[in-house]
C-alpha distance (Angstrom), angle and dihedral (degrees) to the residues before:
residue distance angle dihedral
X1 . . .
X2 3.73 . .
X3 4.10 87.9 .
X4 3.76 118.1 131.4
X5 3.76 94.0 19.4
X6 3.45 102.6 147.3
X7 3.56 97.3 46.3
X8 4.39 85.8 87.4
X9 3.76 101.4 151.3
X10 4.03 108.7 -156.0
X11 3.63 96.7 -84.6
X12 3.40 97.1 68.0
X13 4.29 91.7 41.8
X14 4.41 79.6 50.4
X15 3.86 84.3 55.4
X16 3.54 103.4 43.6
X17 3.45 94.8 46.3
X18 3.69 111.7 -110.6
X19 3.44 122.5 154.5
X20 3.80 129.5 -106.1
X21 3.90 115.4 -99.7
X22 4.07 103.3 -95.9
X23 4.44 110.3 -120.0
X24 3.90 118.9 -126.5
X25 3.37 84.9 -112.0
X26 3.85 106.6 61.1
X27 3.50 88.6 37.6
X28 4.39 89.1 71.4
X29 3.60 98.2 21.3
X30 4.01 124.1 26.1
X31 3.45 136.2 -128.9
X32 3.59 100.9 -100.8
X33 3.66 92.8 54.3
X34 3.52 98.1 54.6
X35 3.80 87.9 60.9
X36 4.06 83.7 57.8
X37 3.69 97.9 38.4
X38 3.79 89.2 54.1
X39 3.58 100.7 52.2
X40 3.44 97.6 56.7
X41 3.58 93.3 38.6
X42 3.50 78.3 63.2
X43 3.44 104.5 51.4
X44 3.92 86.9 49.0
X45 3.93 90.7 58.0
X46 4.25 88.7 43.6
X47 3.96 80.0 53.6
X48 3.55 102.8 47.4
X49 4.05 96.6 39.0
X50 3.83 83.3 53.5
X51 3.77 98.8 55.5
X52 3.60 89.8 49.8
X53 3.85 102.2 59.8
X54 3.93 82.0 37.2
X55 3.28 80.5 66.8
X56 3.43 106.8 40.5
X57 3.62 92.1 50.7
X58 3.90 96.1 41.0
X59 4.03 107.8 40.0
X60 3.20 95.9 62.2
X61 3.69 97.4 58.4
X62 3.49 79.7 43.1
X63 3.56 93.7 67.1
X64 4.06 95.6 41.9
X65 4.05 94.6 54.4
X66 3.86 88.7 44.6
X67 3.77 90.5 51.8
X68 4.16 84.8 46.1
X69 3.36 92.4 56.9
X70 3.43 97.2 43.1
X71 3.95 89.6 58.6
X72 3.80 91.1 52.3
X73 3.34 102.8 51.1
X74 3.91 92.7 54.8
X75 3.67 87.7 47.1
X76 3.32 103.6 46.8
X77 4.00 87.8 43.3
X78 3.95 94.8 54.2
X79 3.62 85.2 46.4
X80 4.07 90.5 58.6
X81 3.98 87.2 43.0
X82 3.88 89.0 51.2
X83 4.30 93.1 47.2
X84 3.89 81.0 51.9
X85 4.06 98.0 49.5
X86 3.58 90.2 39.8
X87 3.60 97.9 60.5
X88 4.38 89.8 40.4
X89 4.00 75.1 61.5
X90 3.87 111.7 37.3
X91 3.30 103.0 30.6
X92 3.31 101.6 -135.5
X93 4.08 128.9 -174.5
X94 3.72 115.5 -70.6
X95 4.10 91.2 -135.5
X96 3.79 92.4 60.1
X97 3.57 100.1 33.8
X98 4.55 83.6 58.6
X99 4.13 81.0 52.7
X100 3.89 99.8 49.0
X101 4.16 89.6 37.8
X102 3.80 89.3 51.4
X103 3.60 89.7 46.1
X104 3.89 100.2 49.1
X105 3.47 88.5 40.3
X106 3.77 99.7 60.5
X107 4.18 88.4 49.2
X108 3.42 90.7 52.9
X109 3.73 99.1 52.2
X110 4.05 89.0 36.7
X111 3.72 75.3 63.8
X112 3.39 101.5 51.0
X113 3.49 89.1 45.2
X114 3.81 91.2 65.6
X115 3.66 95.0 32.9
X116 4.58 82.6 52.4
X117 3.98 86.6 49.9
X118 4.18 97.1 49.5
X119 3.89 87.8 59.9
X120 4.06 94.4 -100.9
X121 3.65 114.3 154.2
X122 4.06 106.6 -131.2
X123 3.63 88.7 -134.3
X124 4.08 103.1 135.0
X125 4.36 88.3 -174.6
X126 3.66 84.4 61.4
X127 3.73 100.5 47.2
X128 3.69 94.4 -111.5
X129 3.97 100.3 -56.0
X130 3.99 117.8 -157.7
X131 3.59 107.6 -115.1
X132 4.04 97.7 -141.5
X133 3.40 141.5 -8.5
X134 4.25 107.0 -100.9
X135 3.74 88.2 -167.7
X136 3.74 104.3 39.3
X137 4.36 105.8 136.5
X138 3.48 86.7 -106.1
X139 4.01 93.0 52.8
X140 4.00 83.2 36.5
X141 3.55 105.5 50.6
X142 3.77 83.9 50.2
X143 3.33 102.7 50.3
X144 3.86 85.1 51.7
X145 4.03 87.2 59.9
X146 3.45 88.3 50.8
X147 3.81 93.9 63.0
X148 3.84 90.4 39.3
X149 3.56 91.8 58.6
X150 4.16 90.3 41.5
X151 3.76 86.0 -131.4
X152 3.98 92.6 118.0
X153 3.89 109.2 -177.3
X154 3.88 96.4 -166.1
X155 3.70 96.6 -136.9
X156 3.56 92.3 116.3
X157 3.83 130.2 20.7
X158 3.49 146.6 175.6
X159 4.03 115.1 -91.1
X160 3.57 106.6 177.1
X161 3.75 127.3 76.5
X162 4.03 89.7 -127.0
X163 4.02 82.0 48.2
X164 3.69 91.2 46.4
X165 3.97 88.7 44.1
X166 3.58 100.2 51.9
X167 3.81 96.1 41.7
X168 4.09 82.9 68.0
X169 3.72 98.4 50.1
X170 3.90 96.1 45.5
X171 3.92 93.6 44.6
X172 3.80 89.8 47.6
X173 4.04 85.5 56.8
X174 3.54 106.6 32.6
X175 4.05 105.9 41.0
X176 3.68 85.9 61.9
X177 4.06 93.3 50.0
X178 4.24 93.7 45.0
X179 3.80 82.4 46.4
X180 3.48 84.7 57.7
X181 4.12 104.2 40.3
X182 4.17 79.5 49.0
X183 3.74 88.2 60.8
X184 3.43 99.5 40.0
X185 3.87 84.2 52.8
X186 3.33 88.3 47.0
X187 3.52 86.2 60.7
X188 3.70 97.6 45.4
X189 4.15 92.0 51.3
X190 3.82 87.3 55.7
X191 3.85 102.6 50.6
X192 4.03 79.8 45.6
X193 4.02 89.3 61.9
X194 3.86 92.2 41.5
X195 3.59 92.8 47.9
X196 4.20 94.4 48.8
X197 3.59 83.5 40.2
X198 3.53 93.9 62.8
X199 3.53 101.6 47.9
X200 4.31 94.5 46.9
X201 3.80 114.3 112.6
X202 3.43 119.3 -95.7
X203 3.95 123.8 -75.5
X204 3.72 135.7 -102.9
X205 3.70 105.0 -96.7
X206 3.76 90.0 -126.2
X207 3.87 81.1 68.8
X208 3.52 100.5 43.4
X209 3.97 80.1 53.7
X210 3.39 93.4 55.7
X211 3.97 98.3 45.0
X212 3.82 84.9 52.8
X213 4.30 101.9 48.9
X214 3.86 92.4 28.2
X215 3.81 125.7 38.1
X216 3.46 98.2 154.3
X217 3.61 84.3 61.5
X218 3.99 92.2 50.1
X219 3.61 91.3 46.7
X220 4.05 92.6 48.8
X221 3.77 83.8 43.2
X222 3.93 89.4 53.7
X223 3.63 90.2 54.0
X224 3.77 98.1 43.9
X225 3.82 90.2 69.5
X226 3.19 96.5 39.9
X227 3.65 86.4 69.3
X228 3.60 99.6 37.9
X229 4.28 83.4 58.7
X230 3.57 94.3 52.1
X231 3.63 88.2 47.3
X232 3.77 87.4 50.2
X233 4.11 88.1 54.7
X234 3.41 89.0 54.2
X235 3.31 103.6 57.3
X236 3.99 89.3 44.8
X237 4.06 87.3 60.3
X238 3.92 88.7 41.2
X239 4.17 82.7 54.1
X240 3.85 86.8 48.9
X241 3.51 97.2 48.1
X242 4.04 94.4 45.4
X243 3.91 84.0 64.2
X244 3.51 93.1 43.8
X245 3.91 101.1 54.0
X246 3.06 112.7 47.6
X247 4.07 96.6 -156.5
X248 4.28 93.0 50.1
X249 3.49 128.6 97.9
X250 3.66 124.1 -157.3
X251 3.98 95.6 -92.6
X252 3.94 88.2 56.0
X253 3.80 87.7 55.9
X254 3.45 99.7 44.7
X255 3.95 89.9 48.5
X256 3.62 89.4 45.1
X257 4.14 95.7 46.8
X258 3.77 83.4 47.6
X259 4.05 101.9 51.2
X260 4.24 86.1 44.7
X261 3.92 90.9 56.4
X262 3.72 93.7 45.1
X263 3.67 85.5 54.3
X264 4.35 82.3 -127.8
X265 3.92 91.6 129.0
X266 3.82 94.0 -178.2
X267 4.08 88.8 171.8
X268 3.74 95.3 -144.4
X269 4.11 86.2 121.4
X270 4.01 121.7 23.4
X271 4.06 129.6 166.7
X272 4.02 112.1 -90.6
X273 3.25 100.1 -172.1
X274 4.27 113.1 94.8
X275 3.74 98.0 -169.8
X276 4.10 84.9 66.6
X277 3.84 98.4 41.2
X278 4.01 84.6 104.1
X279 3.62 103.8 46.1
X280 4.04 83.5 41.3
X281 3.77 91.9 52.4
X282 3.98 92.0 43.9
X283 4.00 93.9 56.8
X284 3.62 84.4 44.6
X285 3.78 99.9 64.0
X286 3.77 92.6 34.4
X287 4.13 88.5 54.8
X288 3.68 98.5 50.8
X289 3.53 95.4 42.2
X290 4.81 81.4 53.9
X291 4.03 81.0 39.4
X292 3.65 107.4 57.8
X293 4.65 83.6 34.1
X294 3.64 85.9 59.9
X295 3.85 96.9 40.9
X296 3.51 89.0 42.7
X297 4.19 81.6 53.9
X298 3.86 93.7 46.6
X299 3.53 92.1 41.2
X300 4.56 101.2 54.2
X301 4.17 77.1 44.9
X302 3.70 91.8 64.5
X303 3.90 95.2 38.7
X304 3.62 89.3 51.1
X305 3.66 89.4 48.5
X306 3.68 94.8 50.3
X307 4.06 88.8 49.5
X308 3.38 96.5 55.1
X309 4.17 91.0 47.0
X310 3.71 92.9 41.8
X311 3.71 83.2 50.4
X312 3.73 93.4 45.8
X313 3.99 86.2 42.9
X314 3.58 94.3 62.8
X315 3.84 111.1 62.6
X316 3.37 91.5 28.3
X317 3.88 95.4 51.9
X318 3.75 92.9 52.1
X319 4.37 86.0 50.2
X320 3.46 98.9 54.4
X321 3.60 92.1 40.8
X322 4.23 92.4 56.8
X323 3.75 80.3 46.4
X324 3.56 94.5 57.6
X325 4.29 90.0 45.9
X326 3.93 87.0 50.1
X327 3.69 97.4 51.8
X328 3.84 105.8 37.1
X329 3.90 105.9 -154.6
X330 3.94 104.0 23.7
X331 3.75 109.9 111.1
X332 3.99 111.0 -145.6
X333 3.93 94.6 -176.8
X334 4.02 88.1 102.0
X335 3.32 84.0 39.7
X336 3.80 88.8 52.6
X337 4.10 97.3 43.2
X338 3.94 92.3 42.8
X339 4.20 89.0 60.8
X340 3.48 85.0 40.0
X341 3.81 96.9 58.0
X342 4.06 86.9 40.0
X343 3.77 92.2 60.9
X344 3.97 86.7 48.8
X345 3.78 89.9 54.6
X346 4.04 95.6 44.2
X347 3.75 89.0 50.7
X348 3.30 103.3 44.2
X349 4.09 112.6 91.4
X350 4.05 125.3 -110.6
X351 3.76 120.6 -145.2
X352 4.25 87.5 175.5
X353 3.84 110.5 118.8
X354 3.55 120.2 -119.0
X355 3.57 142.1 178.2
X356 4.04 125.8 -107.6
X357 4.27 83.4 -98.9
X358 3.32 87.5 56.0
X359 3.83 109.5 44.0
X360 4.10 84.7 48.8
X361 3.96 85.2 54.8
X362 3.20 91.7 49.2
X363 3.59 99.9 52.7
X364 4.04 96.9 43.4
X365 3.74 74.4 56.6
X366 3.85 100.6 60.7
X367 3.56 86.6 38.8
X368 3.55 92.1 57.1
X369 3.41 98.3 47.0
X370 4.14 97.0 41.1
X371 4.20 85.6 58.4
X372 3.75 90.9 48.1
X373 3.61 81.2 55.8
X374 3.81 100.3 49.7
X375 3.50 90.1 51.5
X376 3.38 99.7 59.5
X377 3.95 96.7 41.1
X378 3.76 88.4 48.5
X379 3.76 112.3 100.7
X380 3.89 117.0 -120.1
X381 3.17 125.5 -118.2
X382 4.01 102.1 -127.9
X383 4.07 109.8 -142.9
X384 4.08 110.9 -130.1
X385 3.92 108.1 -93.9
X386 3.42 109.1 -114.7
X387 4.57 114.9 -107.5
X388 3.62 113.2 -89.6
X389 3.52 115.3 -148.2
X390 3.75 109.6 -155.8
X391 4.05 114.3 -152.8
X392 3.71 124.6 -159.2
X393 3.44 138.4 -167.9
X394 3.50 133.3 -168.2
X395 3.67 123.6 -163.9
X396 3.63 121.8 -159.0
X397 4.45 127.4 -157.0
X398 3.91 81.0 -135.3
């Protein structure tokens, strides 16, 4: 009866319930990560496929306006050498000579100018090298995370209508998918916190207190140091990028850190150095996608501020106001600004120690305060106004 029993095909193991045969894969890294993992892996091969037909369609225009430039500046330089011999020779007047020096003279710097400006060293023993390659594949890929993340320095730009061309398709495709790995990491970064929050110790019950009588306060608190870690990764990339360039000081990296991860990109400083162009475009996804979390943070704390205070603003509006009709004269703005700053002292949160004594004072206090409050936002009830019976009398000369 029992015959042939091992022969189970996977039907039968579906049926019965057994579970599927776990991959290598899963086993190390779950599921739900590879979801993560392949998005930005994604992103990274949008990125680097960009840079290189940036560069393909870029360096060698590169190389033609270099070799332009190159030309002009040793024309327009034998043509100030030959003004100069010419008037050793001719002798001509010293009045004109001044106008046609002056003249050659500001061509020949306009060209150096341009020459300065398309990375060409002004080196005239070296022919004219170029100083650095603007669309090398480190400078390209980049630049091509630069439009990704609309932040756009301007140091470098496409010149070429093909360059021009293609830098409209691939930011039409990829600013929508890095807006989407930034999300997603978004995403990731907050399940982190939850997850570390979890497993911290226990609270002081002075906090617990707090959490429980204030939650404005906890919330507000919640965003403070959310800010104060973002400003801690700043100054760790503003570290970074002190060892990196060798002509920044700390300030210039913090100032630079901070314009990338407000997406602001004025372009006044940018990183130099190519062999860091990765590890520079890395910490610049991973801090916009903290960036916009934490402004996202800051930003549902002020709306839920400004609810509760338009809420607040309402009732209490419309009573001060019928207070002001009923007593013609008294001003209730000072009134109305004194609660105000009341509220912004009872909701703020207090990290001075106290004794037992005090803490009950303190809430009685609050409590005090907060039914003040409700009685004034609470509507009133208007009694019904008594009938008036008007009487009049008309008198007649008859």
């Amino acid at each position: 009866m029992c015959k042939g029993v091992n022969n189970v095909n996977w039907e039968t193991e579906t049926l019965m319930g057994s579970t599927t045969p776990v991959s290598n894969w899963e086993r190390f890294i779950p599921r739900a990560a590879l979801s993560h993992i392949g998005l930005f892996v994604a992103l990274m091969l949008y990125t680097a496929g960009g840079g290189l037909v940036f560069r393909a369609l870029e360096y060698p225009a590169e190389l033609a306006k270099q070799e332009i430039l190159r030309d002009r500046i040793l024309t327009e330089r034998w043509n100030l050498i030959r003004v100069v011999a010419d008037y050793n020779m001719n002798g001509t007047e010293v009045i004109s000579l001044e106008k046609v020096l002056s003249d050659q003279l500001a061509v020949y710097e306009k060209v150096l100018e341009d020459a300065s400006g398309s990375g060409i060293a002004l080196e005239i023993e070296r022919n004219f090298p170029p100083l650095e390659e603007k669309w090398s594949i480190l400078q390209a890929v980049f630049f091509s995370s630069t439009v990704l993340t609309t932040i756009g320095y301007g140091n470098i730009v496409p010149e070429t209508f093909w360059g021009r061309l293609f830098c409209i398709a691939y930011a039409l495709i990829g600013i929508p998918l890095t807006l989407t790995v930034i999300a997603d990491l978004g995403r990731v970064f907050a399940t982190v916190v939850s997850i570390v929050a979890k497993h911290l110790p226990t609270m002081p019950k002075w906090c617990n207190r707090l959490s429980e009588t204030n939650p404005a306060g906890q919330r507000s608190l919640y965003a403070f140091w959310a800010v104060c870690f973002l400003f801690v990764y700043l100054s760790a990339g503003a570290g970074l990028f002190k060892m990196w360039e060798d002509d920044w000081t700390f300030y210039d990296g913090f100032y630079f850190c901070f314009i990338t991860m407000t997406t602001i990109g004025f372009g006044d400083l940018v990183p130099k150095r190519p062999k860091y162009m990765l590890l520079c475009t890395l910490y610049i996804l991973i801090g916009l996608a903290l960036t916009s979390t934490i402004i996202e943070l800051v930003r549902r704390q002020y709306a839920r501020s400004w609810q509760q205070l338009r809420a607040l603003s309402g009732p209490l509006a419309d009573t001060l106001r019928r207070l002001g009709d009923a007593g013609r004269g008294v001003d209730v703005s000072a009134f109305h600004n004194d609660l105000r700053k009341v509220l912004t002292v009872v909701t703020m949160p207090r990290f001075s120690g106290r004794d037992a004594l005090g803490e009950k004072r303190q809430l009685e206090w609050e409590a005090a305060v907060e039914a003040v409050i409700r009685d004034i936002t609470s509507p009133v009830t208007s009694q019904p106004k008594p009938p008036i019976v008007q009487i009049v009398i008309y008198e007649s000369s008859v």
